[in-house]
C-alpha positions as CSV (number, residue, x, y, z in Angstrom):
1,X,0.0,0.0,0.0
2,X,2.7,2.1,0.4
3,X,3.5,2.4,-3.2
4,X,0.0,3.4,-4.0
5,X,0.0,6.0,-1.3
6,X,3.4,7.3,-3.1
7,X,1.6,7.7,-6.4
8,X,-1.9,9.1,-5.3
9,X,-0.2,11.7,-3.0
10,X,1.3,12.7,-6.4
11,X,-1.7,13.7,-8.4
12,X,-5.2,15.2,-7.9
13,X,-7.3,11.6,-6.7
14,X,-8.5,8.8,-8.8
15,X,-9.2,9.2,-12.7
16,X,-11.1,5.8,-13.6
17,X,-14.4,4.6,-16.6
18,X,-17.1,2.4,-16.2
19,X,-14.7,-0.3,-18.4
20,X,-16.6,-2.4,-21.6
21,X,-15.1,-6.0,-19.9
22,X,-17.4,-7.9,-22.3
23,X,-15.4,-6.5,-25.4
24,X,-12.4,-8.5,-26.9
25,X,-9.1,-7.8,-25.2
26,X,-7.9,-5.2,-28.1
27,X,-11.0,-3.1,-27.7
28,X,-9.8,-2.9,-23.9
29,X,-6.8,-2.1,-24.8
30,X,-8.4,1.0,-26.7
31,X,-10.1,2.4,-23.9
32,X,-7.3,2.0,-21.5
33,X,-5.1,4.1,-24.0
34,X,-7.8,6.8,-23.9
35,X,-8.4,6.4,-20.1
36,X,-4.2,7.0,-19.4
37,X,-4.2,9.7,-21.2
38,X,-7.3,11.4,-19.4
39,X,-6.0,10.7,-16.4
40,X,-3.0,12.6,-17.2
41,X,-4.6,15.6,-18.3
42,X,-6.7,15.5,-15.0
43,X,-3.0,15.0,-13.4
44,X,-5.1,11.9,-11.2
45,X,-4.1,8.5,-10.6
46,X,-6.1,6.0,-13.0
47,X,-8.3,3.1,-11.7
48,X,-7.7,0.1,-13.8
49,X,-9.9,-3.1,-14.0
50,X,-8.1,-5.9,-11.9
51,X,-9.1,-8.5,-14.5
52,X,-9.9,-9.3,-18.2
53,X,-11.9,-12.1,-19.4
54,X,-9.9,-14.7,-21.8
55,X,-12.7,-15.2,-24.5
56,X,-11.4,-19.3,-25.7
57,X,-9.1,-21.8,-23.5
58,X,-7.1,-23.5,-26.2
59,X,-7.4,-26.6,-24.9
60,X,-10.6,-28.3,-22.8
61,X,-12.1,-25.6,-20.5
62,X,-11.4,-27.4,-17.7
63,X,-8.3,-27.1,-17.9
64,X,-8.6,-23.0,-17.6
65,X,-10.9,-23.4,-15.0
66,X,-7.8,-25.2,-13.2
67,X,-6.3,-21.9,-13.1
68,X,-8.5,-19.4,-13.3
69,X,-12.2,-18.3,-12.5
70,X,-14.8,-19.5,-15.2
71,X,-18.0,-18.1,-15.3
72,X,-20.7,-17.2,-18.0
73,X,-19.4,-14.2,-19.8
74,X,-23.2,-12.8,-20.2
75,X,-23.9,-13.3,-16.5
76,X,-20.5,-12.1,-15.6
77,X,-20.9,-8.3,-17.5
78,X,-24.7,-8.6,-18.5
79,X,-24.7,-8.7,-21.8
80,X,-26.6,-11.3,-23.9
81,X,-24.8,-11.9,-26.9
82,X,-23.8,-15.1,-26.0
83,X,-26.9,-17.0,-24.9
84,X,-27.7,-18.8,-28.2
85,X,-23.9,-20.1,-28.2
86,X,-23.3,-23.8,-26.7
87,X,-22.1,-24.2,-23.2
88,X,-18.2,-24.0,-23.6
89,X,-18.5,-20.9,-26.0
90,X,-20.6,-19.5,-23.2
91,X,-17.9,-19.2,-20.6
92,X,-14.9,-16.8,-19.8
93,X,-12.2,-16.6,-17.3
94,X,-10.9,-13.9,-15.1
95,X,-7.5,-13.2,-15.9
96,X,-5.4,-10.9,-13.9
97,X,-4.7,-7.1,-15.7
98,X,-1.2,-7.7,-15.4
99,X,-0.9,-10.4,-17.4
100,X,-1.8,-8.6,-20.2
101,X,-0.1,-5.3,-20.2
102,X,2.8,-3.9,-18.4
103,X,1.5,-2.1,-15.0
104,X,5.1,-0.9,-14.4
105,X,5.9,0.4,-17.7
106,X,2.3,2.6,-17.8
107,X,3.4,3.9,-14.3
108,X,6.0,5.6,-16.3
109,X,3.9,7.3,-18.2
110,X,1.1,7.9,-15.5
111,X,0.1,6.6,-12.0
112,X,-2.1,3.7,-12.0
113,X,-3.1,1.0,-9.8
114,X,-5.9,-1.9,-10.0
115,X,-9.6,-1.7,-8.8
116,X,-8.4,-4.0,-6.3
117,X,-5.4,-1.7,-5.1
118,X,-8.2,1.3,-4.8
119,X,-10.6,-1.2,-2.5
120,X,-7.6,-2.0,-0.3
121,X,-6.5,1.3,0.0
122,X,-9.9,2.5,0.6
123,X,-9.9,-0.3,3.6
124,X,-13.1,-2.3,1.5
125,X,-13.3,-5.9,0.8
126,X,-12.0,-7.0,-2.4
127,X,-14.8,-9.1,-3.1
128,X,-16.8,-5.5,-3.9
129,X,-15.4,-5.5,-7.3
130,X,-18.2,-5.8,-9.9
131,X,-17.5,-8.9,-12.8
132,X,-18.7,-6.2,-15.2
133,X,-15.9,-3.3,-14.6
134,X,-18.7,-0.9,-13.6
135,X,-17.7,1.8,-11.5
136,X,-19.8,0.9,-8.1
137,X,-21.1,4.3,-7.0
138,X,-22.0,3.7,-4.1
139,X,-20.3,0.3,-3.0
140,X,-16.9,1.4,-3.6
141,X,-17.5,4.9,-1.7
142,X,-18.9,3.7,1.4
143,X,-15.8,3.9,4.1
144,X,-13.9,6.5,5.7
145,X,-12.2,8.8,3.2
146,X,-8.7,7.5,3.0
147,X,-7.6,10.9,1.5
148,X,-7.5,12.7,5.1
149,X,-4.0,12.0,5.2
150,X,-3.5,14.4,1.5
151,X,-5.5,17.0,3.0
152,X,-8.3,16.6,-0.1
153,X,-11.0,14.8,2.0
154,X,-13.5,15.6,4.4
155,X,-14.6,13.3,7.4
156,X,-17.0,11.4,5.6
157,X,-16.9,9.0,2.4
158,X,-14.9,9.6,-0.8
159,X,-16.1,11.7,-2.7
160,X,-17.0,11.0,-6.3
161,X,-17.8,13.0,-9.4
162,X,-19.3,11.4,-12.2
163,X,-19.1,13.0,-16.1
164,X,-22.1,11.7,-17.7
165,X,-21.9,10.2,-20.7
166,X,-24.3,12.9,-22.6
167,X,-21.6,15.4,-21.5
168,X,-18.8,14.0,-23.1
169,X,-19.3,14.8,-26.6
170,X,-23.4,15.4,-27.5
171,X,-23.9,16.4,-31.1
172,X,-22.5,19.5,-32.0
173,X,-19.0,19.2,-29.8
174,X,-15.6,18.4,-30.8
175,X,-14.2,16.8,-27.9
176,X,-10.3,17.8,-27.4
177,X,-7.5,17.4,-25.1
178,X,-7.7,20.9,-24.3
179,X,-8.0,24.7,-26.0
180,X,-5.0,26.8,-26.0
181,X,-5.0,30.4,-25.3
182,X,-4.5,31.2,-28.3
183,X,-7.6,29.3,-29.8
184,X,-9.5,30.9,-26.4
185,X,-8.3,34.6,-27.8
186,X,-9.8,34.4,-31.7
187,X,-13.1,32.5,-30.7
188,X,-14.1,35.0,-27.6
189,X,-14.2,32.1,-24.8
190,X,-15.6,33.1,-21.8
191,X,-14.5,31.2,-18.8
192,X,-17.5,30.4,-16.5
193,X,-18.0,29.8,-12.5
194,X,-15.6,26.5,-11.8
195,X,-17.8,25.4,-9.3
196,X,-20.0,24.5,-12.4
197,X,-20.1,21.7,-14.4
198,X,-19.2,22.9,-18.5
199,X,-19.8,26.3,-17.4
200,X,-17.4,27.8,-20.0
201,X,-18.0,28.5,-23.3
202,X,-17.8,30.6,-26.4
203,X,-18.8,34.1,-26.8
204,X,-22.0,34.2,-29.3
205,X,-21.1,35.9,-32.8
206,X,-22.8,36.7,-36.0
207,X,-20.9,35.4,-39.2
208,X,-20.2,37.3,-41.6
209,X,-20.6,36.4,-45.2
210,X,-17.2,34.8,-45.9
211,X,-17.7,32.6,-42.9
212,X,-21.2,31.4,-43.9
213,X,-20.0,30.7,-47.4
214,X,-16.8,28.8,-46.6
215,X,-19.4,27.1,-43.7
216,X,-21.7,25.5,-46.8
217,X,-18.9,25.0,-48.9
218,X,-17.7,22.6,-45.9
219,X,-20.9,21.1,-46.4
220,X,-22.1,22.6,-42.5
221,X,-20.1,19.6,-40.5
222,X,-18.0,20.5,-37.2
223,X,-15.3,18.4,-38.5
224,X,-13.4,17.6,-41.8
225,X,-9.9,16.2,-42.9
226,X,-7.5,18.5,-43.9
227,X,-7.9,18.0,-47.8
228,X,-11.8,18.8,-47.5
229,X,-10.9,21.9,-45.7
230,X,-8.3,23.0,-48.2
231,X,-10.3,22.2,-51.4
232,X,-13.0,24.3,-49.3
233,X,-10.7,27.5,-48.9
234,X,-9.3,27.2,-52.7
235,X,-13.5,27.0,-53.6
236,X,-13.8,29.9,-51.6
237,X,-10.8,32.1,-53.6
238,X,-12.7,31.4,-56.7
239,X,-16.0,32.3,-55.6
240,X,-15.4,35.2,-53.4
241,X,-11.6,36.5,-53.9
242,X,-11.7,39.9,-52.2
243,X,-12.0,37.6,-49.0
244,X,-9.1,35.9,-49.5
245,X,-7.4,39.0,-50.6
246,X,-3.8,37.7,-52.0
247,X,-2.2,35.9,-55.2
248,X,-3.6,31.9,-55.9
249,X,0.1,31.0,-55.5
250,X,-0.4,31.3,-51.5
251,X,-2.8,28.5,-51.6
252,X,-0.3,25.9,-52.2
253,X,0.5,27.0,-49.0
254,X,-0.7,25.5,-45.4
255,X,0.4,28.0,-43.6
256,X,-2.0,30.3,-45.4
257,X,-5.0,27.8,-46.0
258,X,-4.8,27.7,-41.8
259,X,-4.8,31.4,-41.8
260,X,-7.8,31.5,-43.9
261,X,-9.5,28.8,-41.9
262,X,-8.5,30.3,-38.5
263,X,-9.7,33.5,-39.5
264,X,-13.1,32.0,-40.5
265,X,-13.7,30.0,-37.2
266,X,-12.3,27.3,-38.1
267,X,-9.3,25.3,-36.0
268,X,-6.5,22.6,-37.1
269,X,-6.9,19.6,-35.2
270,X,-4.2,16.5,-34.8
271,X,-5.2,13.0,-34.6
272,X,-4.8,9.7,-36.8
273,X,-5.7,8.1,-40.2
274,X,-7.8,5.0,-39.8
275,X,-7.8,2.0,-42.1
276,X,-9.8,2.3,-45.0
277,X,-11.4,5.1,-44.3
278,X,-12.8,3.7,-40.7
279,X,-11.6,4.2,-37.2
280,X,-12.4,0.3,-35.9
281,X,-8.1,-0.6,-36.1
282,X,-7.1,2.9,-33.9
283,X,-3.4,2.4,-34.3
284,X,-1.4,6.0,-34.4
285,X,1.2,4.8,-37.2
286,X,-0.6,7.3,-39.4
287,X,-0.9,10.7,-38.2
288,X,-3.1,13.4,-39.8
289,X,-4.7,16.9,-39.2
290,X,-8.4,17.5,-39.3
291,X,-10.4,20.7,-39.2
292,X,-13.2,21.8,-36.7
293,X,-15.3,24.6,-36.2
294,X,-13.9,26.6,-33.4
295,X,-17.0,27.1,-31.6
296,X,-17.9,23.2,-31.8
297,X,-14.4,22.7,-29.1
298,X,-14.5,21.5,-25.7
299,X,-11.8,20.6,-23.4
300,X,-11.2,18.1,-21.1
301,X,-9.0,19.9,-19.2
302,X,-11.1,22.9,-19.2
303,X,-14.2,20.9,-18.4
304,X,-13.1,18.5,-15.8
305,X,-9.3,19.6,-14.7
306,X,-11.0,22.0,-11.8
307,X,-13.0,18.9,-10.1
308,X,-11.6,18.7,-6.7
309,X,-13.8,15.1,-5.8
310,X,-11.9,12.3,-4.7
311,X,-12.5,9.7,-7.2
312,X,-13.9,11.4,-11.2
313,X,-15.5,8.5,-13.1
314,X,-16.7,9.0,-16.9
315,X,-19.4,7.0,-17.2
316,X,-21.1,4.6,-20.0
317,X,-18.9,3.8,-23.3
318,X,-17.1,5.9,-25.3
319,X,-14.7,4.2,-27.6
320,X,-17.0,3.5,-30.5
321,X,-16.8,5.2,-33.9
322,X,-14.2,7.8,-32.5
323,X,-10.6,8.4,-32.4
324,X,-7.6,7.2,-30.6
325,X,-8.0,8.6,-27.3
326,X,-11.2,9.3,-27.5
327,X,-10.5,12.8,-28.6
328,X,-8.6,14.5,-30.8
329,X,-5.8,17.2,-29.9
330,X,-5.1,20.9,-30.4
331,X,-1.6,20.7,-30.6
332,X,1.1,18.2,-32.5
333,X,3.4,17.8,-29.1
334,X,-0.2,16.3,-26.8
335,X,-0.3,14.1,-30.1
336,X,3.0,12.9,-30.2
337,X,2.4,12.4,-26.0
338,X,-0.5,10.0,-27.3
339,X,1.1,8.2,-29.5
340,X,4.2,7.4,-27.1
341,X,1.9,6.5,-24.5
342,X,0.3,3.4,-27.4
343,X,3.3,2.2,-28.4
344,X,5.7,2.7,-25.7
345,X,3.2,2.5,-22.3
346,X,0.6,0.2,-23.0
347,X,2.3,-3.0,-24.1
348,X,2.4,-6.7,-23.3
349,X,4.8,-7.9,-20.9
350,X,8.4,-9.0,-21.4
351,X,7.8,-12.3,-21.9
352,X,5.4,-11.8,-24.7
353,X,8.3,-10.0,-26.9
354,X,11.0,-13.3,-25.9
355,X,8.4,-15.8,-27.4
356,X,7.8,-13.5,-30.4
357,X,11.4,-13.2,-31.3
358,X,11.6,-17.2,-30.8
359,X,8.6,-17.9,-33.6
360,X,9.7,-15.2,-35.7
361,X,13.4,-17.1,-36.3
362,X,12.0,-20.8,-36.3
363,X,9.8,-19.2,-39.7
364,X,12.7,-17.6,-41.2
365,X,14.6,-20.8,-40.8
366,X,11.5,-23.3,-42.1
367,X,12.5,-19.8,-45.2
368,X,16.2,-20.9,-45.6
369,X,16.2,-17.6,-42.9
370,X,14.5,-15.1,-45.7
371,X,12.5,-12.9,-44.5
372,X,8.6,-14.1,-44.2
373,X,5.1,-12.8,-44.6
374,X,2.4,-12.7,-42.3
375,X,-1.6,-11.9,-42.3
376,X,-4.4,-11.8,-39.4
377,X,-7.4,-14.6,-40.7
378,X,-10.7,-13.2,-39.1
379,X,-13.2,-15.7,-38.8
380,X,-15.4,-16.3,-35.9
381,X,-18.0,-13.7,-35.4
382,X,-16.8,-12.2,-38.6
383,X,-18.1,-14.6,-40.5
384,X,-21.3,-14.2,-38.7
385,X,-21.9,-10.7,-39.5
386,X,-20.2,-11.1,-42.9
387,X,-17.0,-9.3,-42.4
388,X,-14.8,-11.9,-43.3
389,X,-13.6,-11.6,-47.0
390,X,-15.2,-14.3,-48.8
391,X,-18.0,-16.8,-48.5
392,X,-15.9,-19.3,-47.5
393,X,-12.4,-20.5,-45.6
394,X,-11.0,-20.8,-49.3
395,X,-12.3,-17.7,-50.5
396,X,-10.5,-15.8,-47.4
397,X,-7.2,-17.7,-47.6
398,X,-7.0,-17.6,-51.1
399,X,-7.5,-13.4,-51.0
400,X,-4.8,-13.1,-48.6
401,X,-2.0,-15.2,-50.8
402,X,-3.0,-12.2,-53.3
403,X,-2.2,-9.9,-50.9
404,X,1.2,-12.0,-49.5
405,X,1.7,-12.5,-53.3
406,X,1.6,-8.7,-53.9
407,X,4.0,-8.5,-50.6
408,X,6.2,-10.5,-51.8
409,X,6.8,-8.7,-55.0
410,X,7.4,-4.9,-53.2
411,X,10.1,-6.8,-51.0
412,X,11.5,-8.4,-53.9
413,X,11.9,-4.5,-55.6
414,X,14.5,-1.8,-55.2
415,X,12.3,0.9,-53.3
416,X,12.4,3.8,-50.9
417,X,12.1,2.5,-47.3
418,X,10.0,4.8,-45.3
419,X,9.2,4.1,-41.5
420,X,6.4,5.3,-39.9
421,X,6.5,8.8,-37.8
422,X,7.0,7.4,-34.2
423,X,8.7,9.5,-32.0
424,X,11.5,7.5,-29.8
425,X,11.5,4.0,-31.7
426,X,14.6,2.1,-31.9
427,X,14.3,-0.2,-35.2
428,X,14.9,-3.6,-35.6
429,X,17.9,-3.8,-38.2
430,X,18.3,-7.9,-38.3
431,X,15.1,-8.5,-40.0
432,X,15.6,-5.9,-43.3
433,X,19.0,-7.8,-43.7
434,X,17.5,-11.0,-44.5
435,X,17.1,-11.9,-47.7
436,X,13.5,-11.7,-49.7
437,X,10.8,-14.0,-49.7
438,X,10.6,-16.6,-53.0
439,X,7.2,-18.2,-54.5
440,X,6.8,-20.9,-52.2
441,X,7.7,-20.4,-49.2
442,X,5.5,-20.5,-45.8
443,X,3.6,-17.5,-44.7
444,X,2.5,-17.2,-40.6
445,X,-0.9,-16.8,-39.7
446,X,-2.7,-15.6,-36.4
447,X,-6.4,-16.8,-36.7
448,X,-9.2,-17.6,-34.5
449,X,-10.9,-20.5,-36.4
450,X,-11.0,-23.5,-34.7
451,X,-12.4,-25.9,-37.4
452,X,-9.9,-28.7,-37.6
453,X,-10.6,-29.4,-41.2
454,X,-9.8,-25.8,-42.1
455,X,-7.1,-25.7,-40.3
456,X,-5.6,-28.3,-42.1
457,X,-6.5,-26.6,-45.4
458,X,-4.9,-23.4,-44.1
459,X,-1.8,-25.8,-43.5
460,X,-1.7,-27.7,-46.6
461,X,-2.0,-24.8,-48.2
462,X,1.2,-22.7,-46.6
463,X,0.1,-21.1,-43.9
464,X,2.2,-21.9,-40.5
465,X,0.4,-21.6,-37.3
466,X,1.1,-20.6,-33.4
467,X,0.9,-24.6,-32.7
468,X,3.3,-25.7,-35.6
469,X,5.8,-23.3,-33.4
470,X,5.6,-23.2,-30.4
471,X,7.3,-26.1,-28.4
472,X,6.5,-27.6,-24.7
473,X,9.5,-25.9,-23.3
474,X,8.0,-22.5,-24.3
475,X,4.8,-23.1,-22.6
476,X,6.6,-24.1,-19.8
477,X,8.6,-21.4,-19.5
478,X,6.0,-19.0,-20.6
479,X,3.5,-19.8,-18.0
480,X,0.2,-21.2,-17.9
481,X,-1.3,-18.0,-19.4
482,X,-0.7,-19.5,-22.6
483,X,-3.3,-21.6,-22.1
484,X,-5.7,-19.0,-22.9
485,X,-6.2,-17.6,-26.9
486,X,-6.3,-13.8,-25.5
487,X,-2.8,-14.3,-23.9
488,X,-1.7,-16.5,-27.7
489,X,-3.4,-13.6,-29.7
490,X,-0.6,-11.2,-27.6
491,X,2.0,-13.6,-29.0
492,X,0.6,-13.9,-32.0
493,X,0.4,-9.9,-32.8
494,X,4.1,-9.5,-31.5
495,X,4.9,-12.6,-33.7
496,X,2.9,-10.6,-36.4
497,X,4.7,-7.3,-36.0
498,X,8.4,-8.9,-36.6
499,X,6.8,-9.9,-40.5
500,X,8.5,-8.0,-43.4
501,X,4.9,-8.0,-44.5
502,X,1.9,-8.2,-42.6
503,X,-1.9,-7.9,-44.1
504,X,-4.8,-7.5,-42.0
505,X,-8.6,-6.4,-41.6
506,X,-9.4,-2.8,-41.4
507,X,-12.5,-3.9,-39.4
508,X,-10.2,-5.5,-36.5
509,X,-8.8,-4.2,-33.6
510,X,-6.4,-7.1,-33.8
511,X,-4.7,-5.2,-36.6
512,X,-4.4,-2.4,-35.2
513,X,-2.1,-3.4,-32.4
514,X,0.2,-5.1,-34.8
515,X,0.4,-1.8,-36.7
516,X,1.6,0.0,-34.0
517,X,3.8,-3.1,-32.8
518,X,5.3,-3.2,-36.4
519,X,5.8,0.9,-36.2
520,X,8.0,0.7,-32.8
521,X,10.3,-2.2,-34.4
522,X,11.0,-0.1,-37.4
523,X,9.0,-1.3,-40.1
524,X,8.7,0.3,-43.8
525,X,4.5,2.1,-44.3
526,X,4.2,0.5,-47.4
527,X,5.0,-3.2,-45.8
528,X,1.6,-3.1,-44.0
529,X,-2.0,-3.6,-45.7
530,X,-5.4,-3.5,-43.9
531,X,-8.6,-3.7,-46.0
């Protein structure tokens, strides 16, 4: 306890969510990202779920029940998605947080401790912790405030302030890490009383005709990417050029399109380029700029930073069909913070990395140690809601030999190698020194179908698998995590990463921590595909 006493004495109280446990592990993953970074903003020390459920025991589920808790996933976070499944698909087990990231290496980025660390520091049983990762609001507030001692607390409970879901970002709003001064000076802000909740806002002004022209031509959103928004200002030059008011040469420029937008209301956002035009991998390999109307902006820091409760919960969900983080940000520096904290903070343990680095050079030496080719095979509920590509386990490997095909051919070529734009990486230089794939050799694939006849086609047909790998001595020395396909798929995605090319799905969240695996070690842009 001392240790957490250390860290919370070091910030402003608890930062925590009401955390999604009945998503997949990478989906988790997501909102843990966004929920570090908040609590940094908020300078508080962020609540983490004690436990994740392993969706799949790779061998008979009683052998996972051996070593840790089984229950039925829908009963566990009340969800219902599972019902119609049979028994064994029905289950899931509890396993510990930190087996699946490393706690110590997101304390360097930001304080953070378990759900379970909070209850024993807040002298409550453990056994209060809800299977669903709702924040109790009630249960987990009902002793004597253990903040006394920082001078925060009064003599009664802890005190807890919850941001509603509605408030995070209704229709209309732009939620952002925060709004410079700068920003606060051209749009009027008007700072409200602290003491109420989104009390601040933005000084109510007429637009003037330029501004309601360039707002059509921007087809009346809050938000478009950078190429919509300069199109939009060079549109506005021809059809109105006494408010632009300088030569068409100045519009190659983005320095001036900015002016032109900042002048109009408008503000230059940072954040990240999805995957085919969607948001559902949120890896930050691909950074971009965006464009918002100013007015639309709300900070998180200006919103919530001034909340002096012990404990600030956000509740509901929030990760769906937005950014990484949750937000976007106002400057390049907060998103270059962001993207360290993905790829250098949030990360599988140790361990995981060791077995990776095994499997990668028992495939290059199956290659006559060439380099290889990887690709993620999607089935499962995929193929259930028609995501997978293809009607059928043919169709799907047969679409991603194309792809490897294609792969093998760029590797093959004399081209420009370009890395991805991560700040603080330190590239892999073994792998690029191999030689290139040929036809014919075997390709690694991470997959989650568990048909043994496809399986074998997959086989028979190239593919080489986690189990055609991995040998008894790694399991023993990995640990009897490996028992359970989330803790495999970490291995698997790390295994991924070292590829010299990798194709994925755009639609899975899978991919998109292998992207951001494959950025860290170095990897070439044009080496990775998701579709």
């Amino acid at each position: 306890m001392d240790e957490v006493k250390a860290m919370v004495s070091q910030t402003r109280g608890f930062y925590t969510r009401d955390y999604s446990l009945g998503l997949g592990w990478n989906n988790v993953r997501y909102i843990i990202e966004a929920s570090a970074f908040q609590a940094r903003l908020l300078n508080r020390t962020l609540i983490l779920p004690s436990f994740v459920y392993a969706r799949s025991c790779v061998y008979e589920i009683s052998v996972c029940a051996d070593e840790a808790l089984m229950l039925n996933k829908g009963d566990a976070v009340g969800w219902n998605n599972w019902r119609d499944l049979p028994f064994e698909q029905q289950m899931g087990w509890q396993i510990p947080i930190s087996m699946m990231i490393n706690i110590t290496q997101l304390r360097r980025f930001q304080p953070a401790v378990t759900t379970m660390e909070y209850l024993q520091y807040a002298g409550l049983p453990l056994s209060l912790e809800t299977a669903s990762g709702y924040w109790n609001r009630t249960g987990y507030h009902q002793s004597l405030d253990p903040f006394i001692s920082r001078g925060n607390g009064t003599a009664g409970k802890p005190t807890l302030f919850v941001i509603e879901n509605a408030w995070y970002d209704p229709e209309g709003v732009t939620r952002v890490d925060m709004v410079p001064d700068a920003v606060k000076g051209r749009g009027g802000w008007i700072a409200g009383n602290m003491s109420t909740v989104q009390a601040s806002h933005w000084e109510s002004r007429d637009n003037d005709t330029t501004q309601l022209l360039l707002k059509s031509l921007l087809l009346d959103k809050n938000v478009v990417d950078w190429d919509e928004a300069r199109s939009a200002v060079r549109e506005l030059a021809v059809q109105m050029p006494e408010a632009i008011g300088t030569s068409f040469l100045d519009l190659e420029s983005d320095e001036f399109i900015e002016e032109i937008l900042t002048r109009n209301g408008w503000e230059v956002l940072y954040t990240f380029q999805g995957a085919a035009e969607m948001d559902f991998v949120k890896h930050v390999v691909m950074p971009t700029r965006q464009v918002a109307q100013r007015t639309s902006l709300r900070g998180f820091i200006e919103d919530y930073r001034h909340v002096d409760a012990d404990v600030v919960v956000l509740a509901g969900e929030t990760h769906l069909y937005r950014k990484p983080g949750q937000m976007r940000f106002t400057t390049q520096s907060m998103r270059e913070l962001f993207q360290g904290l993905v790829v250098h903070h949030v990360v599988p343990l140790d361990k995981v990395y060791g077995l990776a680095r095994k499997l990668d050079l028992r495939i290059s030496a199956i290659n006559n140690g060439r380099q290889w080719m990887a690709s993620h095979i999607r089935r499962g509920d995929f193929v259930t809601v028609g995501w997978a590509w293809g009607n059928s386990h043919e169709g799907h490997l047969e679409r991603v030999k194309q792809h490897l095909d294609e792969g093998r051919k760029l590797l093959q070529s004399q081209h420009r190698h370009t890395a991805y734009s991560i700040p603080g990486i330190t590239p892999d230089t073994s792998i690029p020194e191999r030689e290139p794939p040929v036809p014919g050799d075997k390709f690694f694939i991470a997959t989650d179908e568990s048909d043994p006849e496809k399986l074998e086609y997959f086989s028979e047909n190239g593919a080489l698998m986690f189990h055609d790998l991995v040998t008894f001595e790694d399991r023993h020395e990995f640990g009897w995590g490996i028992l359970f396909s989330d803790i495999v798929g970490l291995v698997e995605q790390a295994t991924l990463a070292r590829a010299s090319y990798f194709y994925g799905s755009a639609m899975s969240s899978f991919t998109g921590g292998v992207f951001n695996m494959r950025a860290v070690f170095g990897a070439e842009e044009t080496t990775g595909l998701a579709d």
